[in-house]
Structure formats: structure tokens, C-alpha cells
C-alpha positions as CSV (number, residue, x, y, z in Angstrom):
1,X,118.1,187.3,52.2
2,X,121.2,187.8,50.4
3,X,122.3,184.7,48.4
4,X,126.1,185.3,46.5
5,X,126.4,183.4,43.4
6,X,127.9,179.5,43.4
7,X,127.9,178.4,40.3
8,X,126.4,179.4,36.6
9,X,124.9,176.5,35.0
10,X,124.0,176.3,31.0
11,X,119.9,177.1,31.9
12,X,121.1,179.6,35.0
13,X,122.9,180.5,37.8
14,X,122.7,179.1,41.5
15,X,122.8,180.9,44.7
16,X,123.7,180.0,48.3
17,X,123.9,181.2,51.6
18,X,127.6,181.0,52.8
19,X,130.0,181.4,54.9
20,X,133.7,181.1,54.9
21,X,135.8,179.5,57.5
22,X,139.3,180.6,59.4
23,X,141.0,179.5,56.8
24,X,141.3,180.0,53.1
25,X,141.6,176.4,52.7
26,X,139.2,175.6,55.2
27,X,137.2,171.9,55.0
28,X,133.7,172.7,53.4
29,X,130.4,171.8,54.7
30,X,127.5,171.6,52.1
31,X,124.2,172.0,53.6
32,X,121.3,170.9,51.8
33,X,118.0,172.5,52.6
34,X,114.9,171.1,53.9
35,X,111.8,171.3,51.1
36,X,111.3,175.1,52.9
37,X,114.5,176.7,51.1
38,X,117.1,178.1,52.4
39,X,115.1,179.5,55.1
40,X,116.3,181.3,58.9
41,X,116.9,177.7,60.3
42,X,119.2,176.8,57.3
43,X,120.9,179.8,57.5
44,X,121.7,179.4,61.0
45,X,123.3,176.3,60.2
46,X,125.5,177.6,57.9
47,X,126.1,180.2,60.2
48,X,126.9,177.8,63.6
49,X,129.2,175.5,61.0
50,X,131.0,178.6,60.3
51,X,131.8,179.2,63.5
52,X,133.3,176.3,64.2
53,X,135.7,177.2,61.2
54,X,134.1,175.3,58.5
55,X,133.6,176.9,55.2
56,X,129.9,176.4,55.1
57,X,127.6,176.7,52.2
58,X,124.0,176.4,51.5
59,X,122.7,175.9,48.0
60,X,119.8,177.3,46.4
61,X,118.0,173.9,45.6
62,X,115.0,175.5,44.4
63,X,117.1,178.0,41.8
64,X,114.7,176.9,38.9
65,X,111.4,177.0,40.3
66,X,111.5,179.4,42.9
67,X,114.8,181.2,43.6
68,X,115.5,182.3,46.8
69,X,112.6,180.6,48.6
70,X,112.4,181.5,52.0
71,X,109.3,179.6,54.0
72,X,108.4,178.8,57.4
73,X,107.5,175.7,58.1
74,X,105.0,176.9,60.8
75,X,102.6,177.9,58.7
76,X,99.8,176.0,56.5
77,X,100.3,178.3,53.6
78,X,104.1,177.7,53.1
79,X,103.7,173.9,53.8
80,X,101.6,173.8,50.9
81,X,103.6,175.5,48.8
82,X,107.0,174.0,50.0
83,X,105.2,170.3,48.9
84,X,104.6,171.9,45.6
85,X,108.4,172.6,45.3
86,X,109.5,169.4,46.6
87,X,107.6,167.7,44.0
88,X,108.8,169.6,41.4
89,X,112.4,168.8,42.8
90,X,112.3,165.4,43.1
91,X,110.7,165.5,39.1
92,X,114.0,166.7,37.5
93,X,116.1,164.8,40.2
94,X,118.4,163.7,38.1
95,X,119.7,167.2,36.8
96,X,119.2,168.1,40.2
97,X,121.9,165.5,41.1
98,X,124.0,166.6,38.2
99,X,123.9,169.9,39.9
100,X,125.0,168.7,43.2
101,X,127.8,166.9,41.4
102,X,129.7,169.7,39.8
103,X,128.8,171.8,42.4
104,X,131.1,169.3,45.0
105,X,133.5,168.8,42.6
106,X,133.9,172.8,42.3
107,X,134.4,173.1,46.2
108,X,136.8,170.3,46.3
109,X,138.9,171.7,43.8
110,X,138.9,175.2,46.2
111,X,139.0,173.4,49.5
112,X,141.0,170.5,51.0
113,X,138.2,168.1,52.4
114,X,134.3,168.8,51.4
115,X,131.3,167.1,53.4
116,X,128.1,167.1,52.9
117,X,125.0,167.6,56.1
118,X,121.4,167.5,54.4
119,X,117.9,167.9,55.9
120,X,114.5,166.5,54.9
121,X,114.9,166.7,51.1
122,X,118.2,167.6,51.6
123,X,118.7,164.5,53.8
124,X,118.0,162.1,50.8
125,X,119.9,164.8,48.8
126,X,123.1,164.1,51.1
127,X,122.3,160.1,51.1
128,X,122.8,160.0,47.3
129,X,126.3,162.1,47.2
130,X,127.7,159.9,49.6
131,X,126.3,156.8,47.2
132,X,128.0,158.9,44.8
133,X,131.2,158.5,46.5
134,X,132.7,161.8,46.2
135,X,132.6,163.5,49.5
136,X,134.7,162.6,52.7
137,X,131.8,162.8,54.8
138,X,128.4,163.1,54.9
139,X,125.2,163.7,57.5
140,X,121.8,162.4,57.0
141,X,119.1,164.7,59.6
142,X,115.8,162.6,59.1
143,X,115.7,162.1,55.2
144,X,112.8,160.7,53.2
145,X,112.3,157.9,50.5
146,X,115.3,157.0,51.2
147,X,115.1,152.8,51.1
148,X,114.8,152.8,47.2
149,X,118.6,154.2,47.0
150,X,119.6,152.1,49.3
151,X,118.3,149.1,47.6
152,X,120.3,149.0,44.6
153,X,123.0,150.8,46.1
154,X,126.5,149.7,46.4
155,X,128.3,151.1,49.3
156,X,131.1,153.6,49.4
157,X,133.8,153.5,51.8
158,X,132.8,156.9,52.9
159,X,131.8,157.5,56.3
160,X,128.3,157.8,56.9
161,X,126.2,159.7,59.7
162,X,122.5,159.5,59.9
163,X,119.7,160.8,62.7
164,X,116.5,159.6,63.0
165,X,113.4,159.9,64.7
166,X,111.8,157.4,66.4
167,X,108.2,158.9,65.9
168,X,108.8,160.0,62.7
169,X,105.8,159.6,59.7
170,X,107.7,160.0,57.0
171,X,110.1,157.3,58.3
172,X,108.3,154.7,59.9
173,X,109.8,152.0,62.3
174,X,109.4,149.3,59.3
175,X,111.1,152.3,57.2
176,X,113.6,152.5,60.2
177,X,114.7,148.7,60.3
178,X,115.0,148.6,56.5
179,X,117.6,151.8,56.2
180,X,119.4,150.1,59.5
181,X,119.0,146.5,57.6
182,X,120.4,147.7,54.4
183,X,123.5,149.7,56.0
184,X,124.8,147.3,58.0
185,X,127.0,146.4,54.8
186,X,128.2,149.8,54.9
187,X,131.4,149.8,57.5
188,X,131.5,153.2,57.4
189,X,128.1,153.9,58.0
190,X,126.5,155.2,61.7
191,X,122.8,155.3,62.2
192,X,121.2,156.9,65.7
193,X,117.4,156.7,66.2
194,X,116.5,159.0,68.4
195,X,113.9,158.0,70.7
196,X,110.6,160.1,71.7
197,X,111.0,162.4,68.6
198,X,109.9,163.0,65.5
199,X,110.4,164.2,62.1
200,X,112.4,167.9,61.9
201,X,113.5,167.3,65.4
202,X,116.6,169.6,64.6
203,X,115.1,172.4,62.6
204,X,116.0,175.2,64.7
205,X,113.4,177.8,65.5
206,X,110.6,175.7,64.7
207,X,107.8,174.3,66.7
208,X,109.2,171.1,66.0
209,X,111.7,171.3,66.9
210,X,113.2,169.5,70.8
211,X,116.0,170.7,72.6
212,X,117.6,167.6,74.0
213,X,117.5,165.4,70.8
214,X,118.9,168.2,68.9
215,X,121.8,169.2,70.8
216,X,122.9,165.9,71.2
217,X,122.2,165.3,67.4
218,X,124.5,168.0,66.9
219,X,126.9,167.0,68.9
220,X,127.5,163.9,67.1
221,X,127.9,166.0,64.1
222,X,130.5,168.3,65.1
223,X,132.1,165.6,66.2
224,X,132.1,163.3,63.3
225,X,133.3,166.3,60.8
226,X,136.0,167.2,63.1
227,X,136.9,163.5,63.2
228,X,136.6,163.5,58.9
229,X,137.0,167.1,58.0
230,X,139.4,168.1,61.2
């Protein structure tokens, strides 16, 4: 995998997966990785966002622990392994969030509009930038421990898009009715629950991966950036 460089940070420099739109100005799409790096499903992502003429670009979260991890989710040993990195992660979250920040306000000093469309880890990851208030958009797929942001959040006028499985362990139905609960103050703010699925419904290639959730999932994403980003 062949990551060009994003950013160069005092402690190091950060890689991502990208690709650049139609335009040289085109709207940017962040996409934030699920706790398996930027792996073949993210990069597909990247690469389906590109061709709908975003300028779409996927960081390497895990630049100080592991750079350029590449795992599939499939299998036990990378599971294990991808927890491990998660942990670490979540740990120094709030460098981690400092690196999301400059990183966004980098792309939105190159590009005209900048989302964000996070995963997992990446999910919560997207959550908080939109807290942040400094993206035009952003997409929640399925993110975790997400009710303590929420909780002593104030809400942006941002717009917000968030899928969720019905099934899901990691977000639980009482888990479910708190995010809904809590975002009901935010205007801006569009939650589907997607019924008969579970979590990584969208992670293409995957066995978890279900057709008809997905693709209609997606659909409500391409349509909300084009609504956002144009």
C-alpha cells in the first residue's frame, strides 16, 4: 500500500490514502478508518468518493504506533491486534484530536468545502470534529462510545448524518435511544437505524458486511454531501 505524505507533525509525519477529485478545488471528503487501518475496504471508499468527484482522503490514524497498518477484519489474529491499536488510540486521544484538527484546517485552506465520513473508531472520530464545529458536513457509520461526547456536548449548527445498526453490540438499543435522545437538540442532525443489521454493516468486502443496508446507507451519503459539499 502506497500512502503519500499529509502532513509532518513535530514527533512525525502522517500518511494517507488519497485521491483527488475533478477539480483542483474539489470539496474534500476525510475518511476516518475503522480500528483495522487504512485497510482494502477504506481504500475503496476513498476510491468510490473519488469517483464521484470528491477529493477524498484517508488518514493514517495509527501513524505513531503502527504506520501503515493494513488488517483484515476477518481474521482472529488482526482482530486482536487492531483492539490493541485501538486502545492505544483512544489513550493519546487528545493529540489524536489535535491531529485531526490541523489536519482539517490544512484541507480547508486547499479546498472549498471539507466533510468528514468516519467508521468504527473513525465514526466517534468524525462525531467529535463535527462537535468541534469545523467541518460542513460530517457522517457517522456505526461509531462507538459515543454517548459520553454527546453528553456534555453543545451542538453545532453543522449538519449531521449517522447509520446505525439495529443489532449492533457495541451500540445497544439503550445505547441507540440515548444518541437519538441526546440529538434531538441538534437541528441539523439525521440519525437512521438500520433494522436487521449489525455492527460494520458497510465495511465492504467483509463478512459483515450486508448488501441492502449498505447500499442504501450509501446512498444517503452521497446524497447528503452532494446536498453540503455539492
Amino acid at each position: 500500500m502506497n500512502l503519500s505524505t499529509l502532513m509532518t507533525f513535530p514527533d512525525g509525519t502522517i500518511g494517507a490514502y488519497e485521491r483527488k477529485g475533478r477539480e483542483p478545488d474539489a470539496p474534500v471528503v476525510l475518511v476516518l478508518q475503522e480500528i483495522f487501518g487504512v485497510n482494502d475496504n477504506i481504500r475503496r471508499t476513498v476510491d468510490r468518493l473519488a469517483e464521484q468527484g470528491y477529493h477524498a482522503v484517508a488518514p493514517d490514524l495509527f501513524w505513531r504506533q503502527r504506520p501503515g497498518a493494513d488488517l483484515n477484519p476477518d481474521l482472529p489474529e488482526s482482530r486482536v491486534e487492531a483492539t490493541a491499536l485501538m486502545d492505544g488510540y483512544v489513550r493519546d486521544g487528545e493529540r489524536n484530536m489535535d491531529d485531526l484538527q490541523r489536519i482539517l484546517r490544512k484541507l480547508r485552506a486547499e479546498h472549498r468545502k471539507v466533510a468528514v465520513v468516519g467508521y468504527c473508531l473513525g465514526g466517534r472520530m468524525s462525531l467529535l470534529c463535527w462537535l468541534h464545529g469545523n467541518v460542513d458536513a460530517a457522517v457517522v457509520y456505526y461509531g462507538v462510545n459515543m454517548v459520553p461526547a454527546l453528553a456534555k456536548a453543545s451542538f453545532p449548527t453543522g449538519p449531521l448524518l449517522m447509520h446505525l445498526g439495529h443489532s449492533d453490540p457495541l451500540n445497544p438499543p439503550e445505547v441507540q435511544q440515548q444518541v437519538v435522545q441526546f440529538l434531538k437538540d441538534a437541528r441539523s442532525a439525521q440519525v437512521y437505524i438500520h433494522v436487521g443489521v449489525g455492527h460494520a454493516f458497510a465495511r465492504l468486502g467483509a463478512s459483515s458486511y450486508v448488501e441492502a443496508a449498505a447500499v442504501t446507507a450509501d446512498r444517503r451519503t452521497l446524497d447528503f454531501l452532494k446536498e453540503h459539499l455539492g
